[in-house]
N, C-alpha and C positions, 0 to 999 in steps of 0.2 A: 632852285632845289639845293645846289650847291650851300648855300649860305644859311639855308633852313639844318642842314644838316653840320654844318661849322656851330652855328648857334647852340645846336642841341649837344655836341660834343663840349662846347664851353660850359654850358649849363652841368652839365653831368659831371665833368669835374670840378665845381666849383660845389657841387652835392655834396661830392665824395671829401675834399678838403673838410669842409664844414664838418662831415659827421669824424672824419677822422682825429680831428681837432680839440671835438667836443668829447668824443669818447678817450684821449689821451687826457682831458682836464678832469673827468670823473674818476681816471684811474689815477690819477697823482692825488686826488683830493683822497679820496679808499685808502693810497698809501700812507698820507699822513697821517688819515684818522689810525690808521692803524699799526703805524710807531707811537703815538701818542699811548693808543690804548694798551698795548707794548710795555711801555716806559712807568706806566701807571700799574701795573702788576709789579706786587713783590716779589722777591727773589726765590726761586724754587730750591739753592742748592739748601741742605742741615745745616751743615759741617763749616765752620769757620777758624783757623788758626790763627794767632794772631803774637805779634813782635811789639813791645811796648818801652818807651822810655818814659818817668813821671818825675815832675818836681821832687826836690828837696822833702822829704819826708819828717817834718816836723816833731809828727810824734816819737819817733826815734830817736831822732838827736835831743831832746830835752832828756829821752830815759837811757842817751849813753852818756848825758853831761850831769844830769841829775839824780837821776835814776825815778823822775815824776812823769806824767804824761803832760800834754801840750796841753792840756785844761790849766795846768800853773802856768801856764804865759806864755808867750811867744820866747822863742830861743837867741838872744846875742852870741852869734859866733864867735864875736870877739871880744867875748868875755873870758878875761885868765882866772882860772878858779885856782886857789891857792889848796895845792894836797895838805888834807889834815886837816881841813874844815873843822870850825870849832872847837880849837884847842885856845891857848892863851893868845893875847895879842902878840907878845915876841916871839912865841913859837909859832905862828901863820906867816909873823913879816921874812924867818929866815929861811918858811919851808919852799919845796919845791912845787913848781906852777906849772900848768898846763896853759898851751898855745890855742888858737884859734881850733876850732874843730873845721873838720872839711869831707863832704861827700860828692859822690858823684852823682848821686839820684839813685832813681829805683830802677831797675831792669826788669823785664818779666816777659812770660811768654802766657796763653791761655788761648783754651779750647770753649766753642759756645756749641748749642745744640737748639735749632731753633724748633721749639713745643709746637710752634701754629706759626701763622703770619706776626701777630702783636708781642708773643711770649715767646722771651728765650732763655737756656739755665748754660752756666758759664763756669770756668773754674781758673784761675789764675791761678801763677807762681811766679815768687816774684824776691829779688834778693836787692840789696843794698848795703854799703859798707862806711864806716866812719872812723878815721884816723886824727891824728892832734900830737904835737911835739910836747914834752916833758923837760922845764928848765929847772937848773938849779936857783934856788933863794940869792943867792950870796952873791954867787958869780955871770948867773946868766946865762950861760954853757949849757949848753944841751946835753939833758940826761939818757935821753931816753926817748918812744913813744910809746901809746896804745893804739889798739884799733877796736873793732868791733864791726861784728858782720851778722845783719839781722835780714832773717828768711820767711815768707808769707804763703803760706797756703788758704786761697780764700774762695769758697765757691760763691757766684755770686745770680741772683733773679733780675731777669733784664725786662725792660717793658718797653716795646717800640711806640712812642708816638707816629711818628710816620712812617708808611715801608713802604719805598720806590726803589725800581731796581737799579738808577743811578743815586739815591741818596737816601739816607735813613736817619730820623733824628729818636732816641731813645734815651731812658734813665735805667738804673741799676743799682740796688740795693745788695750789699756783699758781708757775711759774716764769716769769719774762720779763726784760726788760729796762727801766731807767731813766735819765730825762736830766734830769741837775741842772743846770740854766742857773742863771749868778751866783753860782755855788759857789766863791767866791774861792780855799779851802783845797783846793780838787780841782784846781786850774789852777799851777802854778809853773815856774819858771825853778832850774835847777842847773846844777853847772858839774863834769864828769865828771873820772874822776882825770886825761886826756890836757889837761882846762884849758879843756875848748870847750862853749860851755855851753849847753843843752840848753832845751828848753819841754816839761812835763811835763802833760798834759787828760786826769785821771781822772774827767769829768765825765758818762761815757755808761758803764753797767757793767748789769751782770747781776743781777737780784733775785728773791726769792723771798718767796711768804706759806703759811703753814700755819694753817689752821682746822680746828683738831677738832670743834667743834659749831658748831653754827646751827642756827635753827630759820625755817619760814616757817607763817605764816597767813591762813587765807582762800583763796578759789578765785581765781576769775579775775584779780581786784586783790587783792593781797596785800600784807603786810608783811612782813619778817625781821629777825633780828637775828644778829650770832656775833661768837664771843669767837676771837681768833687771837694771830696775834705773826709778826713777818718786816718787812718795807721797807718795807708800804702802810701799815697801823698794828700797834701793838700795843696790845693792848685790846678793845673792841667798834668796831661798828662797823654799822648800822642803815640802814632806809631801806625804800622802795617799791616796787611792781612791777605787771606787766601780764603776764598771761601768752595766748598766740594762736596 
């Protein structure tokens, strides 16, 4: 009797292992499927702020060196452009030159607003600066510098390819407008065919950026990156974010 009822004590918990076993592997398998499914939903917060550093902004420096946009060609920094362009040959070789030009990129800060899960509208601000030393012809002695500090206000429509709440890949088509302050080559004086001469401030104009990819990382504080081309930069262009 004894060992009949030892037996059935062993049985009984080796029942109760078993079911307890199996129902702890149903509940981790529920758990995962359900970070998974989790993970797979977009991000609920609007609101996103965001801190931005971007490449060398091309089309600025051609129109503080030249006063053309980057469709005339890529920009040599270290090209010395002789002041007085297009005057005589003796009077270019003695006039005064400009040094390398040099910036630090673009800085910028921007707010998005996401419309739905795929669609979101955005607005950046965003400033960059460009400085160059000024020699003399003769002697080589530094005269001088300029600089020049150009400002972008761009609202731009963003399109998420993917939305995961650890990772989002999207594009963004952006148009606004720009104020080149100290843009020498944007500002001149001509004198019309009637002989009365005129002051010319192409210094405030229309600009546009196109990013076919980006991607961002992370939930609530995030990173991104994307690769574009247009006024703001062309190249990448990175940085940080908050979203709420």
């Amino acid at each position: 009797m004894r060992s009949f009822v030892k037996f059935f004590l062993v049985l009984a918990a080796l029942s109760v292992s078993t079911f307890s076993l199996s129902g702890q592997v149903r509940l981790t398998d529920w758990g995962r499927q359900r970070e998974r499914r989790f993970n797979r939903q977009p991000v609920k917060e609007k609101w996103d702020a965001r801190l931005s550093v971007a490449a060398s902004p091309l089309h600025a420096a051609d129109l503080f060196i030249t006063g053309h946009g980057w469709w005339y060609g890529m920009v040599d920094y270290f090209y010395s452009e002789p002041i007085g362009y297009g005057q005589d040959f003796m009077a270019t070789l003695y006039s005064d030159y400009y040094g390398p030009t040099r910036t630090a990129g673009a800085i910028g800060i921007g707010f998005d607003y996401a419309v739905c899960w795929w669609f979101s509208v955005s607005v950046d601000f965003a400033v960059t600066s460009f400085w160059r030393d000024r020699y003399k012809g003769v002697s080589n002695q530094l005269a001088g510098s300029d600089g020049g500090t150009a400002f972008y206000l761009l609202p731009r429509a963003k399109l998420m390819y993917m939305n995961r709440r650890y990772v989002r890949l999207y594009g963004s088509l952006g148009v606004g407008a720009a104020l080149y302050d100290g843009f020498d080559k944007l500002s001149y004086r001509y004198t019309d065919s009637d002989g009365r001469v005129r002051f010319e401030d192409n210094s405030f104009r229309a600009c546009g950026q196109v990013t076919p990819i980006g991607v961002e990382f992370g939930n609530k504080l995030f990173g991104f990156a994307e690769l574009g081309a247009g006024a703001l930069y062309t190249g990448m262009q990175a940085g940080i974010g908050y979203k709420f």
